[in-house]
PyMOL Python script that loads the backbone (N, CA, C, O; Angstrom):
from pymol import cmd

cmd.read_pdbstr("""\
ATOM      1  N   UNK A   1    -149.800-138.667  12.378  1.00  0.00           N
ATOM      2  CA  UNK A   1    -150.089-139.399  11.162  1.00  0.00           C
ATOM      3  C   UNK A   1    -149.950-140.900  11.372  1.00  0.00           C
ATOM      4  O   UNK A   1    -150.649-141.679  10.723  1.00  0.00           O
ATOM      5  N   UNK A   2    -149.120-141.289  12.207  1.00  0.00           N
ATOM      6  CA  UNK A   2    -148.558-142.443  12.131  1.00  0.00           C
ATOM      7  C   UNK A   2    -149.426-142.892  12.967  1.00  0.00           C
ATOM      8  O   UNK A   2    -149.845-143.995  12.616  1.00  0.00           O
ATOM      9  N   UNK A   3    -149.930-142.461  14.039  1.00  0.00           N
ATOM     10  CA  UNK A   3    -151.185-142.997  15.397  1.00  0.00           C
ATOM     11  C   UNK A   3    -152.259-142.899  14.640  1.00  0.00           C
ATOM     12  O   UNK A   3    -153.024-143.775  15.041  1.00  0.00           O
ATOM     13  N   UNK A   4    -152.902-142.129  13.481  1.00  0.00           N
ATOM     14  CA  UNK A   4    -153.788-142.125  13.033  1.00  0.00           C
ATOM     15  C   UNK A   4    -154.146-143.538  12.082  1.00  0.00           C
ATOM     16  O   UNK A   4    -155.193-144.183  12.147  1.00  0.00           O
ATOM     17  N   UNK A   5    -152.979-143.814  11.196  1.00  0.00           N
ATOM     18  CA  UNK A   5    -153.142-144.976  10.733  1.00  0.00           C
ATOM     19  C   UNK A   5    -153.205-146.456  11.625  1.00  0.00           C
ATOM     20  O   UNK A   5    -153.861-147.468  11.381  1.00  0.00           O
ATOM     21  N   UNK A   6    -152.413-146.211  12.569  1.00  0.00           N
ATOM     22  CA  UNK A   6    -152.329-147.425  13.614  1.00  0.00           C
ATOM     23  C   UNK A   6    -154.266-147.523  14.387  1.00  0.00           C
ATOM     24  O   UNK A   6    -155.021-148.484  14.536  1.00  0.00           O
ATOM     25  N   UNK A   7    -154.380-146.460  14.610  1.00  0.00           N
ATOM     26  CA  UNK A   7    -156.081-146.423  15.200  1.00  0.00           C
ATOM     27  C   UNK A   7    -156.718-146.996  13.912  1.00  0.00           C
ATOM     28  O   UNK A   7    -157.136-148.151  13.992  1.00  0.00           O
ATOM     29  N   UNK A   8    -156.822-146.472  12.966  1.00  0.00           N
ATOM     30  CA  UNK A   8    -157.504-147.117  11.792  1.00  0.00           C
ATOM     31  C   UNK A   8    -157.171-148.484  11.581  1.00  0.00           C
ATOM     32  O   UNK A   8    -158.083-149.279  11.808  1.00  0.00           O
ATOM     33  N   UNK A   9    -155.887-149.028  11.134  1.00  0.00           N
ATOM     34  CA  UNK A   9    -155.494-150.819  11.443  1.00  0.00           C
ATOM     35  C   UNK A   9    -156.502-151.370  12.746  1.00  0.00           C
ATOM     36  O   UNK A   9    -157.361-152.252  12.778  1.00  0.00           O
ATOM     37  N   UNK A  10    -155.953-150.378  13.847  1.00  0.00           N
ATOM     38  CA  UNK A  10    -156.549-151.076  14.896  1.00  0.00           C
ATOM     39  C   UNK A  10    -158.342-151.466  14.534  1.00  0.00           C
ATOM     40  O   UNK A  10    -158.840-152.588  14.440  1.00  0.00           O
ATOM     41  N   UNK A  11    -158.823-150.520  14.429  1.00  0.00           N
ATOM     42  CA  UNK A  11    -160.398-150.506  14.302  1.00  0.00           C
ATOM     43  C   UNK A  11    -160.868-151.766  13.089  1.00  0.00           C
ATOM     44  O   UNK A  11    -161.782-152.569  13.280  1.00  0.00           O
ATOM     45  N   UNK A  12    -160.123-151.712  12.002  1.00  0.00           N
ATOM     46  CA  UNK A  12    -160.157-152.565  10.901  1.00  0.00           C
ATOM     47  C   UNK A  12    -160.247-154.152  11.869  1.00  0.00           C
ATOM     48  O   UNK A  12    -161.038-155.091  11.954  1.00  0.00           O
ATOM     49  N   UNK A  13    -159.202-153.838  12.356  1.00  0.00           N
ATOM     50  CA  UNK A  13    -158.491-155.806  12.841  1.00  0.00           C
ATOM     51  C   UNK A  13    -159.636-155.909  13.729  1.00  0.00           C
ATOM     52  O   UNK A  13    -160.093-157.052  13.692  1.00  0.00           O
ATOM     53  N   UNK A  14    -160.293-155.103  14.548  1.00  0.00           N
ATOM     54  CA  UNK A  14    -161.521-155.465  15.691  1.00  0.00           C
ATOM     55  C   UNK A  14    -162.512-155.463  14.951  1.00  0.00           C
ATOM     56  O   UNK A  14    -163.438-156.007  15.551  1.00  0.00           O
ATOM     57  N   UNK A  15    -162.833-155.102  13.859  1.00  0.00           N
ATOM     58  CA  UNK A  15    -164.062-155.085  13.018  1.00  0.00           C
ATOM     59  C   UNK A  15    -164.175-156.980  12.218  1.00  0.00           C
ATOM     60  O   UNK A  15    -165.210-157.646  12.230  1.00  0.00           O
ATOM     61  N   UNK A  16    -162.833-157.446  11.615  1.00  0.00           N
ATOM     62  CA  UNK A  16    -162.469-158.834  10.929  1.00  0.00           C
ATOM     63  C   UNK A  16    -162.566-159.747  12.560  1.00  0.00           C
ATOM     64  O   UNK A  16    -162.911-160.922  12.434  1.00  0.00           O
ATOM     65  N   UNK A  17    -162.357-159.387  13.643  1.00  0.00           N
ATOM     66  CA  UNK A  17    -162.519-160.274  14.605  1.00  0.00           C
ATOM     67  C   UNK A  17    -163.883-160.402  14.573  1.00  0.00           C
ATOM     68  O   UNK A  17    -164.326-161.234  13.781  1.00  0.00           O
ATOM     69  N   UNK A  18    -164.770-159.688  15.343  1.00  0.00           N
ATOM     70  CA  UNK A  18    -165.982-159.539  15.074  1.00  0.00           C
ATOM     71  C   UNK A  18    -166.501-160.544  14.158  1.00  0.00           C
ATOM     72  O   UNK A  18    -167.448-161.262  14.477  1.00  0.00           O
ATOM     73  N   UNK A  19    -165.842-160.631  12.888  1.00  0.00           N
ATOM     74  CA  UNK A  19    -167.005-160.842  11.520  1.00  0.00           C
ATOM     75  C   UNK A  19    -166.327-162.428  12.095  1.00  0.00           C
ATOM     76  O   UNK A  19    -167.200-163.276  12.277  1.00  0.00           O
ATOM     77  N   UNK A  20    -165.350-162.734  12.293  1.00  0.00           N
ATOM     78  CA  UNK A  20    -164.734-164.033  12.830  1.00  0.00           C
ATOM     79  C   UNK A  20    -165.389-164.242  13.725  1.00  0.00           C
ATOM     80  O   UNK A  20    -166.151-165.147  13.383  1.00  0.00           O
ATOM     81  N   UNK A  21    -165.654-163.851  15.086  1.00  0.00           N
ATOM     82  CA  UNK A  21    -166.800-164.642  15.786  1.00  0.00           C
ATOM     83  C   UNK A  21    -167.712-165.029  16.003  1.00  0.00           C
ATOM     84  O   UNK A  21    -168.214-165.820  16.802  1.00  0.00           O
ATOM     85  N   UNK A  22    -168.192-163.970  14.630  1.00  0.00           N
ATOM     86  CA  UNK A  22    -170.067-164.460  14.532  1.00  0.00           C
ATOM     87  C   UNK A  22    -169.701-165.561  13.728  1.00  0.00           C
ATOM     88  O   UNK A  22    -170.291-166.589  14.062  1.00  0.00           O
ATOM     89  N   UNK A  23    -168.734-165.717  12.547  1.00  0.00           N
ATOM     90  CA  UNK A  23    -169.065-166.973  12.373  1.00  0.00           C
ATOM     91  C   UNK A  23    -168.459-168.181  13.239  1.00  0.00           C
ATOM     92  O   UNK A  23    -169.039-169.267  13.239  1.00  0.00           O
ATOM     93  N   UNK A  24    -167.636-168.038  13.755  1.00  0.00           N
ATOM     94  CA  UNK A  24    -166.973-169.723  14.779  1.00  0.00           C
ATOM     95  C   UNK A  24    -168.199-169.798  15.360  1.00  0.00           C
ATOM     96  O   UNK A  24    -168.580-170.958  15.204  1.00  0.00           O
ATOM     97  N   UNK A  25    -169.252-168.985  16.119  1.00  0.00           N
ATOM     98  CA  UNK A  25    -170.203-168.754  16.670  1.00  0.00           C
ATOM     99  C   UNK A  25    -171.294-170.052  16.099  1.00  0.00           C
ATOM    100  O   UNK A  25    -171.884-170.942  16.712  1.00  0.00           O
ATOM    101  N   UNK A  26    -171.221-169.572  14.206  1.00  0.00           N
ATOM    102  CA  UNK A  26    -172.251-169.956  13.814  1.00  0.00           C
ATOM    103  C   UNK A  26    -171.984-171.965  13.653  1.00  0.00           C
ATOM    104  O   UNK A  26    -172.659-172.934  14.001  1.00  0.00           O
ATOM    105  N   UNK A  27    -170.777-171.808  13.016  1.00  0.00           N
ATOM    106  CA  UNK A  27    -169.825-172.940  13.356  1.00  0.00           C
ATOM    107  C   UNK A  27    -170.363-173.774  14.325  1.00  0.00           C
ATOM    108  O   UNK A  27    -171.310-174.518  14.070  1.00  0.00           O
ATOM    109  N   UNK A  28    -169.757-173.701  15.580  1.00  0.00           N
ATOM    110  CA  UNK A  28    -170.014-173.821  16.732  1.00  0.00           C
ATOM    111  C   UNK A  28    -171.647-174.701  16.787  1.00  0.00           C
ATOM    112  O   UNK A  28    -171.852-175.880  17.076  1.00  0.00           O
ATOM    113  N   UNK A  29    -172.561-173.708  16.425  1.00  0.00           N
ATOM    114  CA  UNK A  29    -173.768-174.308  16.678  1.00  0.00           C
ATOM    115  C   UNK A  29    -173.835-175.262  15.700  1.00  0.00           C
ATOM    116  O   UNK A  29    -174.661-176.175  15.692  1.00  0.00           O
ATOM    117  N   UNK A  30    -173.166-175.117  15.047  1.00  0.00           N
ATOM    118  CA  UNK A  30    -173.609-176.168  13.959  1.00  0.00           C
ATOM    119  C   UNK A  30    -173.115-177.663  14.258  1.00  0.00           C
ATOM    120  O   UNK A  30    -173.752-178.715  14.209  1.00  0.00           O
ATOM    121  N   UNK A  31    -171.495-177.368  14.654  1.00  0.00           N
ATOM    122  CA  UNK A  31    -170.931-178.626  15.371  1.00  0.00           C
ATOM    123  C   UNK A  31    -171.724-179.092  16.216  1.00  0.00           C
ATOM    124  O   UNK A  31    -171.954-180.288  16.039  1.00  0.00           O
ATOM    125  N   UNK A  32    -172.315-178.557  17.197  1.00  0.00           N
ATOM    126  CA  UNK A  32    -172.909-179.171  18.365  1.00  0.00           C
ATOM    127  C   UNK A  32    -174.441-179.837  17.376  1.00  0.00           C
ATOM    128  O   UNK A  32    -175.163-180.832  17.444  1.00  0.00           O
ATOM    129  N   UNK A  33    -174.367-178.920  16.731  1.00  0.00           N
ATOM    130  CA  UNK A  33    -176.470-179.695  16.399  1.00  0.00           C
ATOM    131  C   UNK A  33    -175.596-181.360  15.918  1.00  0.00           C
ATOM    132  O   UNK A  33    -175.876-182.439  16.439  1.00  0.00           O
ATOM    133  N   UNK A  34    -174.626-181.171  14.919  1.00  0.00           N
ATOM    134  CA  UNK A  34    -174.429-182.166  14.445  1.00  0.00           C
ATOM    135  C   UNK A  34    -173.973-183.431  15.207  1.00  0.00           C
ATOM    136  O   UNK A  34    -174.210-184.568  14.799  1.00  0.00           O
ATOM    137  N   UNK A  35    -173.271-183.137  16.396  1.00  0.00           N
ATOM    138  CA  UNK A  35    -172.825-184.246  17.168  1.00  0.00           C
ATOM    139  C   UNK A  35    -174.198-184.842  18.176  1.00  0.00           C
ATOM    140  O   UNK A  35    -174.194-185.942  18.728  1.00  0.00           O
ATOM    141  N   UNK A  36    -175.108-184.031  18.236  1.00  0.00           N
ATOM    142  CA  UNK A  36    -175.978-184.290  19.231  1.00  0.00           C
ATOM    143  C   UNK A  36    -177.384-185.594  18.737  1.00  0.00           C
ATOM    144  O   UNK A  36    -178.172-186.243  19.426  1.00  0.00           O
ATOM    145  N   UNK A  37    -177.152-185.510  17.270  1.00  0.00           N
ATOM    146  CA  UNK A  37    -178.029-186.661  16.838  1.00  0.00           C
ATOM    147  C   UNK A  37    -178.021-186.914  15.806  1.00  0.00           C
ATOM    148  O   UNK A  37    -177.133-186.446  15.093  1.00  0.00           O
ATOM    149  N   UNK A  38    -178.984-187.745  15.288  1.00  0.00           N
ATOM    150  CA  UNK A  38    -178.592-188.458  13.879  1.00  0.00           C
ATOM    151  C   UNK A  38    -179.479-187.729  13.063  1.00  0.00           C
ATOM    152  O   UNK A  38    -179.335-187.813  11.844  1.00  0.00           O
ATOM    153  N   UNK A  39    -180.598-186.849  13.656  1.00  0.00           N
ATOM    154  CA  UNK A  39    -181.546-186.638  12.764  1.00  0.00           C
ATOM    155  C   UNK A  39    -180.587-185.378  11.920  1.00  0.00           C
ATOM    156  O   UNK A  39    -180.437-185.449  10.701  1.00  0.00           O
ATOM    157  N   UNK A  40    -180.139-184.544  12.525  1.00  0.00           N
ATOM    158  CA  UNK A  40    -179.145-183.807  11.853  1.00  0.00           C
ATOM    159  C   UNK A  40    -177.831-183.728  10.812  1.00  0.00           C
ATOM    160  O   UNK A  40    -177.354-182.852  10.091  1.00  0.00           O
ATOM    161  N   UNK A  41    -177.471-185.280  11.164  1.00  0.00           N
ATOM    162  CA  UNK A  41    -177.098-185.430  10.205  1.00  0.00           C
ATOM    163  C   UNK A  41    -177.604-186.268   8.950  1.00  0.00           C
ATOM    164  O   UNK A  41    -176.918-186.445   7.943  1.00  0.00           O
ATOM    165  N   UNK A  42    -178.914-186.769   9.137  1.00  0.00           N
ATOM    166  CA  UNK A  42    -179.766-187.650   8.013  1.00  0.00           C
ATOM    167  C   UNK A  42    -180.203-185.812   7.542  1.00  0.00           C
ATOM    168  O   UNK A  42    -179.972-185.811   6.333  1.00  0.00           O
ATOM    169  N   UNK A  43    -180.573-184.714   7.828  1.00  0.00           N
ATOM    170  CA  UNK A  43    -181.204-183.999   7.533  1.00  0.00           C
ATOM    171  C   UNK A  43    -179.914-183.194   6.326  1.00  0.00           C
ATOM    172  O   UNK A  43    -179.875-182.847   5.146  1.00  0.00           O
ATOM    173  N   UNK A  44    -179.199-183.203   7.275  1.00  0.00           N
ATOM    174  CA  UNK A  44    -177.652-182.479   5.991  1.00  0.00           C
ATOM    175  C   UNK A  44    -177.867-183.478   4.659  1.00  0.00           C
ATOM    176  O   UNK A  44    -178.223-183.058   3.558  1.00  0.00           O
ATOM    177  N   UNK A  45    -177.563-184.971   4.994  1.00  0.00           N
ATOM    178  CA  UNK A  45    -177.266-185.567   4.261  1.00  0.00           C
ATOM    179  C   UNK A  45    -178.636-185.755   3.363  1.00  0.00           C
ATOM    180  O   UNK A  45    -178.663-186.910   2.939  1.00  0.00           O
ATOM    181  N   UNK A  46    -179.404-185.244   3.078  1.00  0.00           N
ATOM    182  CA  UNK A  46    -180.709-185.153   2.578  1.00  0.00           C
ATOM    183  C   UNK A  46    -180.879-183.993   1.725  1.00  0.00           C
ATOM    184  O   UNK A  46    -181.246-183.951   0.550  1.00  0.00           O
ATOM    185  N   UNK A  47    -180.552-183.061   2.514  1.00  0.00           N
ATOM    186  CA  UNK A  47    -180.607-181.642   1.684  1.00  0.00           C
ATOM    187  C   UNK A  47    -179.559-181.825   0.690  1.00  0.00           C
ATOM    188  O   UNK A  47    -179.661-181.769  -0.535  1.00  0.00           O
ATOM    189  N   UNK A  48    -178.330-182.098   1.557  1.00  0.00           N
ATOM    190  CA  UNK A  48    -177.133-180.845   0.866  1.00  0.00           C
ATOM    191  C   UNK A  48    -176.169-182.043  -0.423  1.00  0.00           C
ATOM    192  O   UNK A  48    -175.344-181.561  -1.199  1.00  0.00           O
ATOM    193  N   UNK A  49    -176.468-183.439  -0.408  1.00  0.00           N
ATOM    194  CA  UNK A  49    -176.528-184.476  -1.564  1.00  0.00           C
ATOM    195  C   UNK A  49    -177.433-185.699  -1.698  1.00  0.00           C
ATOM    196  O   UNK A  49    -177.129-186.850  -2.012  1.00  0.00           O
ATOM    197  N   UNK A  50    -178.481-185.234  -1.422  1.00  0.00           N
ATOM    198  CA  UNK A  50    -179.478-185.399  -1.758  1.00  0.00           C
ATOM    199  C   UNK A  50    -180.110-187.238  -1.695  1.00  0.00           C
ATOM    200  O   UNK A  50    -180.905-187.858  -2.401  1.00  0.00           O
ATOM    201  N   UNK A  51    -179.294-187.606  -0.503  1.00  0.00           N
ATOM    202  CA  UNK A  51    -179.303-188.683  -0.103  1.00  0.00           C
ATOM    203  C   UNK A  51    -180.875-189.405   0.239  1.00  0.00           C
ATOM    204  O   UNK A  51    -181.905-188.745   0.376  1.00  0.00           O
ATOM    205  N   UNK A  52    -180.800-190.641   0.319  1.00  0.00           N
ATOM    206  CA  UNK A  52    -182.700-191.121   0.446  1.00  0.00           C
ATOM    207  C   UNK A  52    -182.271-192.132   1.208  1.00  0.00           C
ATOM    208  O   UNK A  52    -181.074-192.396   1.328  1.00  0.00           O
ATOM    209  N   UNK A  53    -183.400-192.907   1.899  1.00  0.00           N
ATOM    210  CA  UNK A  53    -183.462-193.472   2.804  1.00  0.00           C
ATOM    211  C   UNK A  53    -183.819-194.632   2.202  1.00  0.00           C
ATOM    212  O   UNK A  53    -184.661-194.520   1.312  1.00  0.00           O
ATOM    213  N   UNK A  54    -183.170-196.339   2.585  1.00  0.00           N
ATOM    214  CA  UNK A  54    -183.718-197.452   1.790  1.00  0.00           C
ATOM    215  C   UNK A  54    -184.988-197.705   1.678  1.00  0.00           C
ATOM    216  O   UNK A  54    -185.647-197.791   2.714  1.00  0.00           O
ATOM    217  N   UNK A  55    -185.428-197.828   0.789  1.00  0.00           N
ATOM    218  CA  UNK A  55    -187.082-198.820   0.724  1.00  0.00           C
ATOM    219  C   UNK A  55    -187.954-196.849   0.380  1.00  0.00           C
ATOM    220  O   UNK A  55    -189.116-196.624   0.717  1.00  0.00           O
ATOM    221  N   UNK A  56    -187.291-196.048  -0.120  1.00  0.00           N
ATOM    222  CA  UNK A  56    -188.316-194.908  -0.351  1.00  0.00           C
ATOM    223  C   UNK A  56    -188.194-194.546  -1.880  1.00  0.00           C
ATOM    224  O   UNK A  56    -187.509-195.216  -2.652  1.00  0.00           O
ATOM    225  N   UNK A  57    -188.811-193.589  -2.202  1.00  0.00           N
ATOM    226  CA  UNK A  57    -189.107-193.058  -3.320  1.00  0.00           C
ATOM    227  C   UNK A  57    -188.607-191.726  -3.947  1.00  0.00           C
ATOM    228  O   UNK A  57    -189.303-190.732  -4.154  1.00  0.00           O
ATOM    229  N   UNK A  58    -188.106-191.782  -4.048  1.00  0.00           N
ATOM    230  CA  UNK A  58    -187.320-189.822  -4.802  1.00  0.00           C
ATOM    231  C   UNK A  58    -188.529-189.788  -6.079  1.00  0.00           C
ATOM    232  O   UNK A  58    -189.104-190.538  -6.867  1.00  0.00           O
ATOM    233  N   UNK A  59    -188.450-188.224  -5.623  1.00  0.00           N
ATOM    234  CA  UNK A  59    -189.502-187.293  -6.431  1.00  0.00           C
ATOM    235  C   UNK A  59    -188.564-186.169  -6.972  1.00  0.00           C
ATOM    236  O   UNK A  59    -187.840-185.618  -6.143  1.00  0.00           O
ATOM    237  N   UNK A  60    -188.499-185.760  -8.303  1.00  0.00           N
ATOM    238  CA  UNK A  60    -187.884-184.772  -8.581  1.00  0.00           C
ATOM    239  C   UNK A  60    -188.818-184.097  -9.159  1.00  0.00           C
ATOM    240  O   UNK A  60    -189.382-184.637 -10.110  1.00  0.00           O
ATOM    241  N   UNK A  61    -189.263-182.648  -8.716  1.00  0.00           N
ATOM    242  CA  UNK A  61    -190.288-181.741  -9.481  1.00  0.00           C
ATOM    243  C   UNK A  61    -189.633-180.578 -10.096  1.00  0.00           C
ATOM    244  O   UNK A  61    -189.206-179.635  -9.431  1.00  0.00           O
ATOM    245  N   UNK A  62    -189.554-180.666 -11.489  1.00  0.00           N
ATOM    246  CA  UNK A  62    -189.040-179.651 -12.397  1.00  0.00           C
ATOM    247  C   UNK A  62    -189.299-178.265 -11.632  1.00  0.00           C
ATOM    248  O   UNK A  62    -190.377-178.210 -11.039  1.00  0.00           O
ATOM    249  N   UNK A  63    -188.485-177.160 -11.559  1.00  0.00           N
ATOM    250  CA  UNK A  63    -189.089-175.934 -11.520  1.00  0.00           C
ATOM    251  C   UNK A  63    -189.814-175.479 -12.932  1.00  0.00           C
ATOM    252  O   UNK A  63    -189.219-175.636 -13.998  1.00  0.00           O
ATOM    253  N   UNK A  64    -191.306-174.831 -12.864  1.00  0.00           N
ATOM    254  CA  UNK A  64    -191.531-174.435 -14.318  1.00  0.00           C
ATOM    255  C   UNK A  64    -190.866-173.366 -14.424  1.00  0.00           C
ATOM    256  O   UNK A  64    -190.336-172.665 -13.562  1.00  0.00           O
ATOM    257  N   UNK A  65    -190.941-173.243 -15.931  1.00  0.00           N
ATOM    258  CA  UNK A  65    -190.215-172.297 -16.700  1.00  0.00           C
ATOM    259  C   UNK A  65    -190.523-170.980 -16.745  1.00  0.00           C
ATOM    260  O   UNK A  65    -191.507-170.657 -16.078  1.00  0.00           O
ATOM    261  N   UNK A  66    -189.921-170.069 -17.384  1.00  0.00           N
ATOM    262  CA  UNK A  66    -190.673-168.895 -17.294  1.00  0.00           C
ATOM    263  C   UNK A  66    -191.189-168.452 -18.130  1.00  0.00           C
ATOM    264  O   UNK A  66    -190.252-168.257 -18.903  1.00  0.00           O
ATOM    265  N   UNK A  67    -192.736-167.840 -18.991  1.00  0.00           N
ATOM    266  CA  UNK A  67    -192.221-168.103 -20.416  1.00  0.00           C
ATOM    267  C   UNK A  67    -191.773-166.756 -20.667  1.00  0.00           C
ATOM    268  O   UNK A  67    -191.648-165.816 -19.882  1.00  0.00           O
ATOM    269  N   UNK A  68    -191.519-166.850 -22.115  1.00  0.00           N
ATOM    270  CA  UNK A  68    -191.261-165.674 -22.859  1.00  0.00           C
ATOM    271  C   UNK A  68    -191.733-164.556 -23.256  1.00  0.00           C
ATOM    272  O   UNK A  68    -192.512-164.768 -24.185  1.00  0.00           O
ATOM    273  N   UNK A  69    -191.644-163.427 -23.002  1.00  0.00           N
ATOM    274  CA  UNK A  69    -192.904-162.392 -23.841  1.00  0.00           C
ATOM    275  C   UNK A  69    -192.064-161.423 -24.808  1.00  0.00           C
ATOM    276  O   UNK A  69    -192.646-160.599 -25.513  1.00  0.00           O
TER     277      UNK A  69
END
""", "prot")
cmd.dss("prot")
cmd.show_as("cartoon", "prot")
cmd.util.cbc("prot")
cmd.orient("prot")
């Protein structure tokens, strides 16, 4: 009983490693894209707050709506 639960912990804790290395993994690539140039980080800083570049133009296009029936 007691080896049975310990195999099960065990299998659990190698399953959360796993899910842990795909992401440091994903991490990982991400650190490197980011240290490797600027376009990567003008590209974050673009998407993810919505940063603009001097002397340009921001466009905001509504999503349409949906209508009603």
């Amino acid at each position: 009983m007691h080896a049975t639960k310990l195999e099960r912990d065990i299998k659990q804790q190698q399953a959360e490693n796993d899910r842990m290395r795909e992401r440091n993994r994903i991490l990982d690539v991400e650190v490197q894209d980011l240290k490797s140039g600027a376009d990567s980080v003008e590209e974050r800083a673009r998407n993810d707050i919505g940063m603009i570049k001097k002397d340009e133009t921001f466009f905001m296009i509504p999503a349409k709506k949906k209508t009603e029936q």
